[in-house]
C-alpha positions in Angstrom: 59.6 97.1 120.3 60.4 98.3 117.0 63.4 101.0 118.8 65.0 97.5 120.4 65.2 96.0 117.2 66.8 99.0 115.4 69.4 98.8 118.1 70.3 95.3 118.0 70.8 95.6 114.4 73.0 98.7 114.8 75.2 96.6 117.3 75.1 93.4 115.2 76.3 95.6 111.9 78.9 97.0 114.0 80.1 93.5 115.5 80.4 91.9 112.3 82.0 95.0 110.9 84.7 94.7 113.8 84.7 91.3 113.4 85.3 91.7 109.1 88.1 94.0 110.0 90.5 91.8 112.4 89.9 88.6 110.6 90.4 90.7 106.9 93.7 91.7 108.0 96.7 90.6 105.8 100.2 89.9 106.8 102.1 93.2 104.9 105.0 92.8 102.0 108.5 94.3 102.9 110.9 94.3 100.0 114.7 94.9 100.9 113.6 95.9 104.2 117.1 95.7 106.6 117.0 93.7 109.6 113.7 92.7 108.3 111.7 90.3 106.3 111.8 89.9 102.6 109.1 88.4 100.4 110.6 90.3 97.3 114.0 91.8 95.8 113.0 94.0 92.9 116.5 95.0 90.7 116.9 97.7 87.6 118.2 95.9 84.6 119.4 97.4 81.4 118.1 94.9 78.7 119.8 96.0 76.3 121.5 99.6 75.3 118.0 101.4 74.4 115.6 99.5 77.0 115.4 99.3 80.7 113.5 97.0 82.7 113.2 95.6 86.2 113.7 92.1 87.4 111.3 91.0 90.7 112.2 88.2 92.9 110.0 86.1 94.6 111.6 84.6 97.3 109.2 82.5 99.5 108.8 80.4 95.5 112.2 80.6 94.1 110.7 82.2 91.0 112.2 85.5 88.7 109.9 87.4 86.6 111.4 90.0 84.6 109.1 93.5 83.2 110.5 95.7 80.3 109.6 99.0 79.0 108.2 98.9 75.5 109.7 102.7 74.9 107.0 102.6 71.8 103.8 101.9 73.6 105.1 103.5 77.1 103.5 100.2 79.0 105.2 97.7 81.0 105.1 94.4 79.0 106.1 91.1 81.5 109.5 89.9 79.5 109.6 86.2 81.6 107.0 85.5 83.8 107.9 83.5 87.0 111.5 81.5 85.8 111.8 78.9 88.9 115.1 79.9 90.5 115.8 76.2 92.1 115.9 75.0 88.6 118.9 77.2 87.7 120.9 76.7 90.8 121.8 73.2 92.7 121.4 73.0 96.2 124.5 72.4 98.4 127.3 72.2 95.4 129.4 74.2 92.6 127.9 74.3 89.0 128.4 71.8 86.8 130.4 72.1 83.4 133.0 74.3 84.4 
């Protein structure tokens, strides 16, 4: 009795472990992939002539974040944190004012 139990708990742990795995599984993030999909275009920026930084495009929300070096600290330090794109371009048209 007590051996059958043992064993069904062995195979339970290992169904619900099978089961954690396909149902944990996450659709993967390609950045500037060619021919296929792209959640995110990441671009090198020179902020100015004695810092660099890197500007990250999210494209399924439309929104720019850019990151600079502090060349002090060493760190990454988040310069504008998630600009909304739409906002800056018009849909269908020319800009404005010019």
């Amino acid at each position: 009795m007590k051996k059958k139990l043992i064993i069904s708990l062995i195979a339970l742990n290992a169904a619900l472990l099978a089961a954690l795995m396909f149902s944990a599984a996450t659709q993967p993030v390609h950045a500037q992939v060619i021919g296929g999909g792209t959640d995110y275009i990441m671009i090198p920026v020179m902020m100015n002539v004695n810092s660099d930084g890197m500007a990250i495009i999210d494209i399924g929300q439309q929104k720019l974040t850019a990151i600079r070096l502090d060349q002090k600290s060493q760190q990454a330090v988040i310069f504008r944190m998630g600009r909304q794109l739409s906002s800056d371009f018009q849909t269908g048209g020319a800009p404005t004012g010019r």
